[in-house]
C-alpha positions in Angstrom: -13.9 -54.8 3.8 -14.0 -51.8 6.1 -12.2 -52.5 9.7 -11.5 -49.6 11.5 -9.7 -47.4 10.6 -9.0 -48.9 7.7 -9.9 -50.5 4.3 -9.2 -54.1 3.5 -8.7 -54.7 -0.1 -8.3 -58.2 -1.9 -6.5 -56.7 -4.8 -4.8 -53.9 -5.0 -6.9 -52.6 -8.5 -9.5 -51.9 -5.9 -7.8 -48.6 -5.0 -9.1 -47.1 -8.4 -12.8 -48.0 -7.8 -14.5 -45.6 -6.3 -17.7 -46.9 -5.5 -16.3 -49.8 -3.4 -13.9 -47.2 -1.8 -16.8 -45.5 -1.2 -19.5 -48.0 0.3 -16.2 -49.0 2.5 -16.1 -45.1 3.8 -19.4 -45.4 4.5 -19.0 -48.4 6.8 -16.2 -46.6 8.1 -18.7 -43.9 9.2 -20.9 -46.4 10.3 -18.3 -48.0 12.7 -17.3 -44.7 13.9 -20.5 -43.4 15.4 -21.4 -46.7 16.8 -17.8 -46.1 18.6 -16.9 -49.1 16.2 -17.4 -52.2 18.6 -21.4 -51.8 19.4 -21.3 -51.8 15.2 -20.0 -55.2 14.8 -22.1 -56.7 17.6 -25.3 -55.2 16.4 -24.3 -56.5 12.4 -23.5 -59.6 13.8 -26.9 -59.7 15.9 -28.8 -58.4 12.6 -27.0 -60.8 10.5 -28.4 -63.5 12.6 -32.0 -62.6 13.3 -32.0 -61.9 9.1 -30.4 -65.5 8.3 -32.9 -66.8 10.5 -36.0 -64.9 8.8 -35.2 -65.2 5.5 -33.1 -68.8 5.5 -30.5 -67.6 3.1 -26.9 -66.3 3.7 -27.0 -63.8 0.4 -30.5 -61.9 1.1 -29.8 -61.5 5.2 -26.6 -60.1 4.1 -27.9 -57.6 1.8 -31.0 -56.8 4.1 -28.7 -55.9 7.0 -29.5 -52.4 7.5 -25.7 -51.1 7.5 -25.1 -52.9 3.6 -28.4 -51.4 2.6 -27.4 -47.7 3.4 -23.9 -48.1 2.5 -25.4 -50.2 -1.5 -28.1 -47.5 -2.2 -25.4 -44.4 -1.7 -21.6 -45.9 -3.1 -22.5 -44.1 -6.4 -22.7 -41.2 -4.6 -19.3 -39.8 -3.9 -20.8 -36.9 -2.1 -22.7 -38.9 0.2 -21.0 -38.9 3.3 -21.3 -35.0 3.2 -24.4 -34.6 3.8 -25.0 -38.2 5.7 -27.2 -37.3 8.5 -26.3 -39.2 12.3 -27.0 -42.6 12.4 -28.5 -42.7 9.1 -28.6 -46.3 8.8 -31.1 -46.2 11.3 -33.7 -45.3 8.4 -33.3 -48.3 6.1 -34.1 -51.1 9.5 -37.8 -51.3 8.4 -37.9 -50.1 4.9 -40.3 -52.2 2.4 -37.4 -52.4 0.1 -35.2 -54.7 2.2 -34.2 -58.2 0.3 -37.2 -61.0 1.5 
C-alpha cells in the first residue's frame, strides 16, 4: 500500500518484486500531484460512486481510475519516466474499465 511518502508492505519478500514496488511508486506519483490529501478524498469518492454502479467491492476497486493506470504500467519499470501530469486523468472514461 502506498501512503505517502512511503511504501507499506505485508511481508518483507515484497521488497524484491518489482512490479508491486512499482504500481506502489506509481500511486506515490499519484498522491504527490494531487498534493496527496485531494488523492485520497477523490479515491474514496470514486471508490464509492463505482461500488454503487457496479454493486461489487472487487470490480469498483479495479475500475478506480488511479488502480487502472497504476495495473496497466507496473510491468513497466520505466514508466514513471516518461508519465505525463496527471495521467490518470486518461483512464476515468476508458471502455476498458471493469463493468
Amino acid at each position: 500500500m502506498a501512503l505517502f511518502p512511503f511504501i507499506l508492505l505485508r511481508d518483507k519478500r515484497m521488497k524484491t518484486n518489482n512490479r508491486l514496488i512499482n504500481h506502489e511508486k506509481i500511486h506515490l506519483r499519484q498522491q504527490l500531484e494531487l498534493l496527496i490529501l485531494p488523492f485520497y478524498i477523490w479515491y474514496g469518492i470514486e471508490y464509492g460512486i463505482l461500488l454503487i454502479k457496479l454493486r461489487d467491492k472487487k470490480k469498483a476497486y479495479y475500475s478506480i481510475s488511479f488502480e487502472r493506470e497504476a495495473y496497466a504500467n507496473e510491468a513497466d519499470l520505466n514508466y514513471l519516466k516518461t508519465r505525463l501530469f496527471w495521467q490518470f486523468l486518461n483512464f476515468i472514461k476508458q471502455k476498458n474499465a471493469v463493468q
